[in-house]
N, C-alpha and C positions, 0 to 999 in steps of 0.2 A: 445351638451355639453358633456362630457366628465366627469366621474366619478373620485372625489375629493380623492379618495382610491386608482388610478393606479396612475403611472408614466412614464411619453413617457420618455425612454433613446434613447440615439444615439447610433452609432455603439460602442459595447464594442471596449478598449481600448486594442490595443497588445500587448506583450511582450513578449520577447526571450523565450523560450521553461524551458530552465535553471535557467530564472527568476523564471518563476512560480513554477518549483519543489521548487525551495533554500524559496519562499515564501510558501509554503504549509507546507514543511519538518519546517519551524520555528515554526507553530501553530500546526499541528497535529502529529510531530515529523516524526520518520521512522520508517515509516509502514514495507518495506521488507527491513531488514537489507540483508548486503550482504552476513555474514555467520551466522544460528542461531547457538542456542547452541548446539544442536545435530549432527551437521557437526564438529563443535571443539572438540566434545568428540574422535574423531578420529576413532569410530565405522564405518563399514562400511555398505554397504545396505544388505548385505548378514546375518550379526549378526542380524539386528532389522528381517528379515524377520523368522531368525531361534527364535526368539521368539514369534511368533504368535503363539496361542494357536489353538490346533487340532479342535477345533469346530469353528474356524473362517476360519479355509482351505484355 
């Protein structure tokens, strides 16, 4: 007999690749956009590293 608490499913259902992003991306939105905001700032990787402070080296 079998425990009234589980439930046998069958094979999960598939779905195109890009289904599931477009369904994920409508409930948990987007997670990595493609540019943040500090890419638009136009800074580039050389200014953020000339800002590290000397005891971070």
């Amino acid at each position: 007999m079998s425990d009234p608490g589980t439930q046998e499913s069958g094979p999960e259902p598939t779905e195109p690749e890009w289904v599931r992003r477009k369904r994920l991306a409508a409930v948990f939105g987007d997670v990595l956009p493609e540019q943040t905001s500090d890419d638009a700032s136009g800074k580039g990787d050389d200014w953020y590293r000339d800002q590290v402070p000397p005891h971070h080296g």
